[in-house]
DSSP file (Angstrom, degrees, kcal/mol; ACC not computed):
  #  RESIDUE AA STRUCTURE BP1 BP2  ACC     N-H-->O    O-->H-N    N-H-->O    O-->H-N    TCO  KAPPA ALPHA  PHI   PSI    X-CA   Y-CA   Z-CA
    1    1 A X              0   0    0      0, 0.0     0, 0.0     0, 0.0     0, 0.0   0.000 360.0 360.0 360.0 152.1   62.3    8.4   76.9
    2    2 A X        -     0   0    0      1,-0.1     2,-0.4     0, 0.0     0, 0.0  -0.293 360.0-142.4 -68.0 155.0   61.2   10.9   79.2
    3    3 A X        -     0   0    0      0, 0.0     2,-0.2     0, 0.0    -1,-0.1  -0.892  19.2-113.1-119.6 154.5   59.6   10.5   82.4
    4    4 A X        -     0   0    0     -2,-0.4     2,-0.4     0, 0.0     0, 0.0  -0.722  33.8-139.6 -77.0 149.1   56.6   12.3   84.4
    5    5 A X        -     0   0    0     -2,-0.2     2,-0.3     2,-0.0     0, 0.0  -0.835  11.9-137.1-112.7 131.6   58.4   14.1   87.6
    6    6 A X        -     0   0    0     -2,-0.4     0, 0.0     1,-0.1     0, 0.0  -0.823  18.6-168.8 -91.5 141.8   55.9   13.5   90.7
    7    7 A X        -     0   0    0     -2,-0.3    -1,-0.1     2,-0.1     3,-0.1  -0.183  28.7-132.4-152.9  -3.3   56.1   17.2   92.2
    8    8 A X        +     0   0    0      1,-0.2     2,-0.3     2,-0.0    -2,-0.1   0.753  52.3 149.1  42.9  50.1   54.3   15.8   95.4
    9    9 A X        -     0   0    0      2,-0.0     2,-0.3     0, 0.0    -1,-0.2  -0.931  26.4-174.4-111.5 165.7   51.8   18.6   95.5
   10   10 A X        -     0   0    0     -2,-0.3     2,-0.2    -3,-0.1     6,-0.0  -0.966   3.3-169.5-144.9 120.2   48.9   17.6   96.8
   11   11 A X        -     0   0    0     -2,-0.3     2,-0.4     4,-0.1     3,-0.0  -0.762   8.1-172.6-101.1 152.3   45.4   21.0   96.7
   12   12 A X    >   -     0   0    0     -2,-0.2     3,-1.4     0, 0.0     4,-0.1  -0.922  50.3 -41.2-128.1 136.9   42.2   20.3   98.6
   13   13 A X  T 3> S+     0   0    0     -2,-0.4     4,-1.5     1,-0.2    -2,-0.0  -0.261 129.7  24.3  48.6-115.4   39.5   22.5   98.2
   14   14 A X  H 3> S+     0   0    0      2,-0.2     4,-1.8     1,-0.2     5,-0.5   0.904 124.6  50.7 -36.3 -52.7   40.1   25.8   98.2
   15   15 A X  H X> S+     0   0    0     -3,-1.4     4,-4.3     1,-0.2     3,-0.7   0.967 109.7  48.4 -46.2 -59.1   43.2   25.4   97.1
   16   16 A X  H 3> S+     0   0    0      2,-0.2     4,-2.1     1,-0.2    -1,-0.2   0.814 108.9  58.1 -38.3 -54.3   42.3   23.1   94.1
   17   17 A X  H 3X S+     0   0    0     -4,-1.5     4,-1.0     2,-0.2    -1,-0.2   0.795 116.2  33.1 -35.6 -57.9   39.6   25.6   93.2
   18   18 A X  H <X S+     0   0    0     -4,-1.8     4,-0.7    -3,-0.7    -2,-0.2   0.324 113.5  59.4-114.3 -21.2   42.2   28.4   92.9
   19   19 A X  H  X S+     0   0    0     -4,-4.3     4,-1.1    -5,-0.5    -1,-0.2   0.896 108.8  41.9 -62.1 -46.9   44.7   26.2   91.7
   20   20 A X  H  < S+     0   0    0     -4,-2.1     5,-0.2     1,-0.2    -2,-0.2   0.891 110.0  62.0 -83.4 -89.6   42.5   25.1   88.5
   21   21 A X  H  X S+     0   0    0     -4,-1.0     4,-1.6     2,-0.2    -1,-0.2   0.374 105.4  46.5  12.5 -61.7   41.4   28.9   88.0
   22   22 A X  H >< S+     0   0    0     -4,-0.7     3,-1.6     2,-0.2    -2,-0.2   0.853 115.3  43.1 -77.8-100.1   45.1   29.9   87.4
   23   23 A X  T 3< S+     0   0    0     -4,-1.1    -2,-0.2     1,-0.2     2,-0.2   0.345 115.0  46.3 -47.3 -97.0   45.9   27.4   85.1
   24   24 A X  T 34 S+     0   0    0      1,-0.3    -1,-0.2     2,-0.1    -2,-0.2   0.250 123.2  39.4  -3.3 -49.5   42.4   27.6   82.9
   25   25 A X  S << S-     0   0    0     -3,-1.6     2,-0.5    -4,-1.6    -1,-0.3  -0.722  73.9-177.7-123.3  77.8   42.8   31.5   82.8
   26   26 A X        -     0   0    0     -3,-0.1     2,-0.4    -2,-0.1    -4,-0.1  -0.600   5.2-168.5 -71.7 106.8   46.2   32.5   82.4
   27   27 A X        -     0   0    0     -2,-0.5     2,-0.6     0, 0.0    -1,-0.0  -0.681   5.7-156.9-105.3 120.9   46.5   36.3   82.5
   28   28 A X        -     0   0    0     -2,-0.4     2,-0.2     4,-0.0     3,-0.0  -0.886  13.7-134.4-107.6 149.6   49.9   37.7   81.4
   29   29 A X     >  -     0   0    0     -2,-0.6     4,-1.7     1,-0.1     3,-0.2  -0.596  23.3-106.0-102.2-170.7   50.9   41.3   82.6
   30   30 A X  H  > S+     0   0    0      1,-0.2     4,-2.9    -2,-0.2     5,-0.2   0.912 125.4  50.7 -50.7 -50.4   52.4   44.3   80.4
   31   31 A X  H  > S+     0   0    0      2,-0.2     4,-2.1     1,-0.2    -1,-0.2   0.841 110.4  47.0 -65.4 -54.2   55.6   43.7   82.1
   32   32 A X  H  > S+     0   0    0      2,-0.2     4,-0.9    -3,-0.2     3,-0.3   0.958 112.7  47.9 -28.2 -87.9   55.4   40.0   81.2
   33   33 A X  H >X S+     0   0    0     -4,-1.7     4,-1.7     1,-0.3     3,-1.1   0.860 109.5  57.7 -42.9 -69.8   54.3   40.6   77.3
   34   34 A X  H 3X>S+     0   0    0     -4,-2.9     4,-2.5     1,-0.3     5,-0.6   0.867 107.8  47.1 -46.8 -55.1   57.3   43.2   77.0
   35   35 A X  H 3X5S+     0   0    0     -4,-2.1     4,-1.8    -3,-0.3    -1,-0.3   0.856 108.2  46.9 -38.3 -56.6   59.7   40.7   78.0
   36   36 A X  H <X5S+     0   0    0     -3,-1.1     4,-4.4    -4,-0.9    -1,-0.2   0.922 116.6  51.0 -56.7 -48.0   58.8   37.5   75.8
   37   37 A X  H  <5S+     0   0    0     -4,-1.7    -1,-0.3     2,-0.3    -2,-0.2   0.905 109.9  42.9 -76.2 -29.9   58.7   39.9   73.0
   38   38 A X  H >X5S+     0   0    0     -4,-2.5     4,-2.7     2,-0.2     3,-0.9   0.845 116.3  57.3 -71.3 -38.4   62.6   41.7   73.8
   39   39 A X  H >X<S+     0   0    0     -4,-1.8     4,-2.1    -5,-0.6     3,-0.5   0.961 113.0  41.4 -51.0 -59.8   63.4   37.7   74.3
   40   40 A X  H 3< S+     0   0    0     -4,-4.4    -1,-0.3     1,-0.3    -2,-0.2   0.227 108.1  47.6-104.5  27.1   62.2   37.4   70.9
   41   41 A X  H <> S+     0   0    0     -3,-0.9     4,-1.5     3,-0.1    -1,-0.3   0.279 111.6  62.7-101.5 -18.2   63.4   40.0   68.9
   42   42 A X  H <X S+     0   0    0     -4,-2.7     4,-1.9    -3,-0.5    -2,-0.2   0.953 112.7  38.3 -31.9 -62.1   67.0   38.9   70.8
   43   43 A X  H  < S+     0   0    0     -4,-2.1    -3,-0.2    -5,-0.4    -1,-0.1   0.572 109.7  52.3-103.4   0.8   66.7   35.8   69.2
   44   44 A X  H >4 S+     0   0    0     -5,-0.3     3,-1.3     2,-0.1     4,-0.3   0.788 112.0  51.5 -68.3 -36.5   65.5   36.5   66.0
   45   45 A X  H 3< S+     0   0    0     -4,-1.5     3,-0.4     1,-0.2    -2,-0.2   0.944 120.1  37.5 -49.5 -59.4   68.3   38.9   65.8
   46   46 A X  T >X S+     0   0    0     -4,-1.9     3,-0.6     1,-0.2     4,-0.6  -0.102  78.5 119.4  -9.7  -2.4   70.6   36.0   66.9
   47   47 A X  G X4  +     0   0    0     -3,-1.3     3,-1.4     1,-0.3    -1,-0.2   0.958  68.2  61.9 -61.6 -34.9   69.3   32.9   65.2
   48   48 A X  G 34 S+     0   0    0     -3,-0.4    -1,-0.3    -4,-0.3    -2,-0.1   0.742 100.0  58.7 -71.5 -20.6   71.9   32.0   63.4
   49   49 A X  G <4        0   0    0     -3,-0.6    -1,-0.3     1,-0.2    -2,-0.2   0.270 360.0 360.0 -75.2   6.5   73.9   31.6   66.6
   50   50 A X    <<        0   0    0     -3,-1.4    -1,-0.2    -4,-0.6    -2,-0.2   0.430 360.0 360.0-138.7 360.0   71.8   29.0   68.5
């Protein structure tokens, strides 16, 4: 069974603020979206091989 990995970070305040802000509203950019999507016309092309 899997375990949780402790990552020992530890936000106060600001940080925490602006920490929960990025996660909540996750923004991708152009550059981003074109990627995922060449990734995934790769591996549709590809399926049968993985």
């Amino acid at each position: 069974m899997a375990r949780p990995t402790k990552l020992g970070l530890v936000f106060e305040g600001a940080e925490a603020e602006e920490f929960l802000k990025n996660e909540n509203g996750t923004v991708f950019t152009s550059a981003q979206l074109a990627f995922f999507r060449k990734a995934r016309r790769i591996y549709r092309a590809n399926r049968n091989k993985f």
